[in-house]
C-alpha positions in Angstrom: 25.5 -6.4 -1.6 22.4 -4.6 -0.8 18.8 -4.7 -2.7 18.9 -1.5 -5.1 15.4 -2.7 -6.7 12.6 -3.9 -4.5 9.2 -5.7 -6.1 6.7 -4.2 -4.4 3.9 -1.3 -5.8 3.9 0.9 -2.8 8.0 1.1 -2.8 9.1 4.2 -4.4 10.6 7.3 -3.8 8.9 8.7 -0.1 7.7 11.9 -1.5 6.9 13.6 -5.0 7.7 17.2 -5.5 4.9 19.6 -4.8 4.0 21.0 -8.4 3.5 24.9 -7.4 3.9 27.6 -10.2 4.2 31.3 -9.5 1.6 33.8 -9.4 -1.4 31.5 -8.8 -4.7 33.0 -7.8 -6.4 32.3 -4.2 -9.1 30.1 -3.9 -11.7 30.8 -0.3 -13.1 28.2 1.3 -16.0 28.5 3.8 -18.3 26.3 5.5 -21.2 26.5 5.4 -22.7 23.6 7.3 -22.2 22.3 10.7 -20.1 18.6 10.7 -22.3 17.8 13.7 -23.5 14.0 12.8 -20.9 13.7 9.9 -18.7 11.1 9.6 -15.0 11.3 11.3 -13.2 11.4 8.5 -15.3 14.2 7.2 -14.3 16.2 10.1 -10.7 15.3 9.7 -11.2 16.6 6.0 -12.7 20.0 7.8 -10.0 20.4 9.9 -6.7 19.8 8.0 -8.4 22.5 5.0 -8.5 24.5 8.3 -11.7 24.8 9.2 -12.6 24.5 13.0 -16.2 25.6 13.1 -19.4 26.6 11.6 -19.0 29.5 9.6 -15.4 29.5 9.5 -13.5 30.8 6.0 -9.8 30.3 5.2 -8.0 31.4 1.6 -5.9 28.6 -0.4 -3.9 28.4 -3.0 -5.8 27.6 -6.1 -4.3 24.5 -8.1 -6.4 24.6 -11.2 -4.2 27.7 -12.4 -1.3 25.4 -12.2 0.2 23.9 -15.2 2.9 20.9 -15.5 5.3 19.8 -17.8 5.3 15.6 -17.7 8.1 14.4 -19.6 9.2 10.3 -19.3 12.6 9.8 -18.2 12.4 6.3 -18.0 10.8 3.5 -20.2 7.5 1.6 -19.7 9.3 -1.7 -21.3 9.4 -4.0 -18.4 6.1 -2.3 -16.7 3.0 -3.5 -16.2 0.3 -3.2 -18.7 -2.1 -0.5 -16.1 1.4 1.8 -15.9 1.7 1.8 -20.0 -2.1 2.4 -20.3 -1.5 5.1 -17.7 1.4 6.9 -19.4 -0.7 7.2 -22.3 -3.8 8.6 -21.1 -1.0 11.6 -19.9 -0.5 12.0 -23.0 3.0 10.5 -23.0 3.4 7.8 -26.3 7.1 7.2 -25.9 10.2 7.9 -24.4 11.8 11.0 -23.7 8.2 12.3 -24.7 7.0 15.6 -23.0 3.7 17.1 -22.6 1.7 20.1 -20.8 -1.0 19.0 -19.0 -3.4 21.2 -16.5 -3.5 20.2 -12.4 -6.2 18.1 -11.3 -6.9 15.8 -8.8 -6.8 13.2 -11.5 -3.9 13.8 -12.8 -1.9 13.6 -9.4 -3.7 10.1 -9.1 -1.6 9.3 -12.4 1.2 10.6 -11.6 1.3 9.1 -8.3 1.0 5.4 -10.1 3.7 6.3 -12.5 6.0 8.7 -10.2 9.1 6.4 -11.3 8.9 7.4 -14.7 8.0 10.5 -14.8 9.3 14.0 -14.4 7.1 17.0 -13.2 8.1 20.4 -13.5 6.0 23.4 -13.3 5.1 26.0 -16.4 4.9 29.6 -16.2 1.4 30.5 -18.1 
């Protein structure tokens, strides 16, 4: 019989949904400094946003428009004490609880910790 349940924090499911809502607005990003005698993964940084050069612009979507409905599909009983504290700084108190909550870079760190637990879906404003 195979494992179904494996102890190990970075084991879980391979990818999380992206959390896009329609009818965002457009963020532009442009550098403005060269990354001449920056660090590599600074430049990495600068490339993957798209930028290949001094002075180079490129329009994104902008995730702070975004909104997300977290509700907890599966109980904290049996987790560890950082994945309660972290359901509850989402604003999630018990089971089956749902809450909105505004995209951040924080809050995908959260999420990220708790993934198994949680269920993201995105709110029209």
């Amino acid at each position: 019989m195979p494992r179904t349940f494996v102890w190990h924090p970075s084991k879980g499911p391979a990818k999380t949904p992206k959390l896009e809502a329609p009818g965002t607005g457009k963020l532009l990003i442009k550098q403005v400094r060269s990354a001449i005698g920056h660090s590599w993964r600074m430049r990495r940084t600068l490339e993957a946003l798209g930028l290949r050069h001094h002075q180079a612009s490129v329009v994104q979507q902008d995730s702070a428009s975004l909104r997300g409905q977290l509700k907890q599909v599966r109980s904290a009983i049996g987790h560890s004490w950082r994945m309660r504290r972290t359901l509850e700084a989402l604003g999630l108190r018990h089971h089956q609880a749902s809450v909105v909550q505004q995209d951040s870079a924080s809050l995908r760190g959260q999420l990220k910790q708790v993934r198994h637990l949680v269920l993201v879906t995105a709110v029209e404003e």
